[in-house]
C-alpha positions in Angstrom: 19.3 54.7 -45.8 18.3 57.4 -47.8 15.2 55.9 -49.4 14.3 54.4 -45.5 14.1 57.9 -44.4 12.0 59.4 -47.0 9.8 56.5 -46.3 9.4 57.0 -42.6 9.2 61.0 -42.9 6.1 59.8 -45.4 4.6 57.7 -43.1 4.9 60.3 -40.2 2.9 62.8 -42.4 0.0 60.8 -43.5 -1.0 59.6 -39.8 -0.8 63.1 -38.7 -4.6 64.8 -38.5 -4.9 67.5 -41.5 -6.8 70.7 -40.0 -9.6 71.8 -42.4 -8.7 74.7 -44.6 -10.2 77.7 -43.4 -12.3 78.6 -46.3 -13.9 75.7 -46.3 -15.4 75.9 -42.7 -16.3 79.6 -44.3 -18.0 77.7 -47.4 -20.1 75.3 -44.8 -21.7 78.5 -43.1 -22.7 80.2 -46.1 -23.9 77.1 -47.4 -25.9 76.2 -44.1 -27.4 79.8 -44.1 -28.8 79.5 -47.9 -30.4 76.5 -46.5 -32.5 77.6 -44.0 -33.1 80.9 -46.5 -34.6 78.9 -49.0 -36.3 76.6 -46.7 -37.6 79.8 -45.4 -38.4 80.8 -48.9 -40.1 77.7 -49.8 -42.5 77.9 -46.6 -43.5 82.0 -47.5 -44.7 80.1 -51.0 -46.6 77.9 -49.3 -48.2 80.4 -47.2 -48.9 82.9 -50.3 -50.0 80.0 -52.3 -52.7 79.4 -49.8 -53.8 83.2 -48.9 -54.2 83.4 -52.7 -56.0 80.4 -52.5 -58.4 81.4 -49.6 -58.7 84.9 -51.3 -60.2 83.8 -55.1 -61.6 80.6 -54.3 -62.6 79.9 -51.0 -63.9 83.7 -50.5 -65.9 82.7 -53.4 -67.4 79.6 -51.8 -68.5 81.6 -48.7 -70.0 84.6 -50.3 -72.1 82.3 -52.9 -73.5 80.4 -50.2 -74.6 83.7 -48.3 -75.8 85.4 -51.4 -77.8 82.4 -51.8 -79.6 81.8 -48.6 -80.2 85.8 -48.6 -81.6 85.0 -52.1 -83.9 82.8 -50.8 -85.4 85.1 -48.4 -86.1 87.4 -50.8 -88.2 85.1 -52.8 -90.0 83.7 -50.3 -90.4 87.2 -48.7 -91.8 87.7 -52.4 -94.2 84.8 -52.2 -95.7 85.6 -49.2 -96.7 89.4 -49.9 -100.1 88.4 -51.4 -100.9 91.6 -52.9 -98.6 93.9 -51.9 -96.8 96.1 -54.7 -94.7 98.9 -55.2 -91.4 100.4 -53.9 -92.3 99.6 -50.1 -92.8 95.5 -51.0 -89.3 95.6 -52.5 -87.5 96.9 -49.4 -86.7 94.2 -47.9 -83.5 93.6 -45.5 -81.9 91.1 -47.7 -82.4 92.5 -51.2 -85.1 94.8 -53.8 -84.4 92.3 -56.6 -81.8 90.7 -58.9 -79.3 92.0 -61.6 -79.1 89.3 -64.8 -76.7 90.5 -67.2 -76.0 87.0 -69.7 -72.7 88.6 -71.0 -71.1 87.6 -67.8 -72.5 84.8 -67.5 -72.8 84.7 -63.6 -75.9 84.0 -62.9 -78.4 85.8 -61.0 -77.0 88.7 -58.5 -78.7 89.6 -55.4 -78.9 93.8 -54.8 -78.5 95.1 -51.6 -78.7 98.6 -50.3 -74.6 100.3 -50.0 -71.3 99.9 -51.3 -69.4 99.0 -48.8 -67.0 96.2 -48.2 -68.9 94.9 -45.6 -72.1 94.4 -47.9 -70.3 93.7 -51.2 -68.4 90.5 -49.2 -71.5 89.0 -49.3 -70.9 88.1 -53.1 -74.1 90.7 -54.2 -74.2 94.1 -55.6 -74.7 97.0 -53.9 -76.4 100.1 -54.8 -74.6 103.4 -54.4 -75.6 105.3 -51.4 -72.7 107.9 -51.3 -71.0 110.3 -52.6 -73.6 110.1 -55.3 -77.5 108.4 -54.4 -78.5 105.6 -56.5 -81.7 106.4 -57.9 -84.0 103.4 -57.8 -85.6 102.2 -60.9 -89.1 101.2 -58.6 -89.6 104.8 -58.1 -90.1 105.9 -61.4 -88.6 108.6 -61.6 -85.4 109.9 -64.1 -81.8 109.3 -62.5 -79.0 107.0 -63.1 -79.1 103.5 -61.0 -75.5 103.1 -59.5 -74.2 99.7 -58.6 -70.9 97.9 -57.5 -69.5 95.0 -57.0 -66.0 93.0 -56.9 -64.6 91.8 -59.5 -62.5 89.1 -58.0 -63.3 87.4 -54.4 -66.1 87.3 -52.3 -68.3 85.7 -55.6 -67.0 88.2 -58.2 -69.6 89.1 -59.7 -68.6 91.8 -61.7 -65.2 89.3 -62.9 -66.3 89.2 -67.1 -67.9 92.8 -66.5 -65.3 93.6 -69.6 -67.2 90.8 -71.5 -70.4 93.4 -71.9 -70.3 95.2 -75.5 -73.1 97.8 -76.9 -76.2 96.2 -77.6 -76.1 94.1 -74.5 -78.7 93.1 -72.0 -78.8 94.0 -68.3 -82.2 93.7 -66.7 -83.2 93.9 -63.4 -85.7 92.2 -61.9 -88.1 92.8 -59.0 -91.1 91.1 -57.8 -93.7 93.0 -60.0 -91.8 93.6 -62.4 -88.8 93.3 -65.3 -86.5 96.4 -65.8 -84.6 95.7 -69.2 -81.7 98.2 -70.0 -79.3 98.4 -73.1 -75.5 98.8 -72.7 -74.9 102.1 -74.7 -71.0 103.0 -73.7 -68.5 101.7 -71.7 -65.1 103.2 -69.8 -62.9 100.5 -69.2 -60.4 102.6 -67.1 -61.0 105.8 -65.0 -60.0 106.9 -61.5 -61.4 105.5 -58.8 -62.2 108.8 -57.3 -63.6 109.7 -60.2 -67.5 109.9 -59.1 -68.7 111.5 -62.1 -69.6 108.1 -63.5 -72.0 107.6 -61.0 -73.7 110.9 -61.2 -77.4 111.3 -61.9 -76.7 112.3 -65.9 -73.7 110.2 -66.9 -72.6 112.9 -68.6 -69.0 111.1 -69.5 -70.8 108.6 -71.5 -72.5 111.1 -73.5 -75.5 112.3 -71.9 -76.7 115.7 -71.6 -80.4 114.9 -70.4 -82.1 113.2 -67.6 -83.5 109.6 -68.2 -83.5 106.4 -66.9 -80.1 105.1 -66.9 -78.2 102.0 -65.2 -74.2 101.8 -64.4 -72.1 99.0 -63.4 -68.9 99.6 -61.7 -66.1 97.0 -60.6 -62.2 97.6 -59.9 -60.2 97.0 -63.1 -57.2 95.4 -64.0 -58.4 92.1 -62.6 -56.7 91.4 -59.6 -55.7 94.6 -58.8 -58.1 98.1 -57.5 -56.1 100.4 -58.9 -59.0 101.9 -61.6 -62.7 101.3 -61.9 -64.2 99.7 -65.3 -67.9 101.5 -65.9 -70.9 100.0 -68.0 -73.4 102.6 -69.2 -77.1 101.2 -70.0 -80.5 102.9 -70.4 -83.8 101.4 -69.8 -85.6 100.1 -72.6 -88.9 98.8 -71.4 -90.3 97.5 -68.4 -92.5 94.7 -68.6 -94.7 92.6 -65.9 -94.1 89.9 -64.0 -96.8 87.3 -65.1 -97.7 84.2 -62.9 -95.3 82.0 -63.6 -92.3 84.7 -63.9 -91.7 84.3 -67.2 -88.2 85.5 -67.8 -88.2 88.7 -70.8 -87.1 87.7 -73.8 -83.4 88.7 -73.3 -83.1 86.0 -70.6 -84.2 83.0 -72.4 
């Protein structure tokens, strides 16, 4: 009798619905909501992922292909002059001329008048304008040529700017002539409000005197605009364009 009861009290309990413990329903939520956070999580990845993608790749893309067609224009502006020289036949709306530097290894860069943004998207450099006026080399007179340019996005053309030692070529070229320039210092971290660099004697690259000088500015650390990285470079020579544009010999 005994055993018979035990039995059916046993059977009684195990058909009778067990309600869920509490903490576990507790567990579920907190499990549900980590979920949708990481799903959340996951997608924001995507999204940065592309935007960084758009920013140093497909930025790139876009400003090559405009720097290129203004390029173009400037040539052919160039080929058509007949006999036209001097500063004047170098002012064009698209570009004076083109920057070669073979330490960074990028190629020819279009120069276009100002710094700003706008310009400089356009994957060329820009000559400085403001705070401090670029002098240009086609005038012939003493002063420091100021230019910019980013460093990453919108072509970076400034990106190996670090690759550029003493001793190194930067020449600029315009349609009469070659404008070859030695690197003679470089600062590869200063403020970037600190327009000293750009003045007309760099004086914080040594100089005391007027002459004919070139600088190359970009943001610095790469990725970032926290600080500007400065090249220092002084003309050399200036040689002729000939017929057939033979490139001086620093370019060959």
């Amino acid at each position: 009798m005994n055993v018979a009861a035990t039995t059916d009290d046993t059977q009684e309990d195990t058909d009778a619905p067990a309600a869920p413990p509490a903490r576990r329903r507790g567990m579920g939520r907190i499990a549900a909501a980590v979920s949708v956070f990481g799903e959340l999580l996951i997608t924001a990845g995507l999204v940065l992922g592309l935007f960084v993608v758009y920013s140093l790749w497909w930025t790139n893309v876009i400003a090559d292909r405009a720097a290129a067609k203004q390029g173009d224009k400037v040539r052919d502006t160039w080929a058509h002059e007949g006999g036209a020289t001097g500063p004047g036949a170098l002012d064009t709306k698209n570009g004076i001329g083109f920057l070669h530097v073979p330490a960074m290894k990028n190629g020819e860069v279009l120069v276009e008048k100002g710094t700003s943004t706008k310009v400089l998207n356009d994957g060329v450099a820009g000559y400085y304008t403001d705070p401090v006026k670029a002098t240009l080399p086609t005038t012939g007179k003493k002063g420091n040529f100021t230019l910019a340019a980013h460093r990453d996005g919108h072509g970076a053309k400034f990106h190996n700017i670090d690759k550029l030692k003493v001793g190194d070529a930067i020449v600029f070229e315009t349609k009469d002539k070659w404008y070859i320039y030695k690197v003679y210092d470089v600062l590869d971290e200063t403020s970037k409000f600190n327009v000293k660099v750009i003045s007309q004697i760099p004086k914080e690259s040594g100089k005391k005197k007027a002459g004919h000088y070139i600088t190359l500015t970009t943001c610095t650390p790469v990725y970032t605009s926290r600080y500007r990285y400065v090249v220092w470079g002084e003309l050399v020579r200036v040689d002729k364009v000939d017929s057939k544009r033979t490139p001086p010999k620093e370019l060959r």
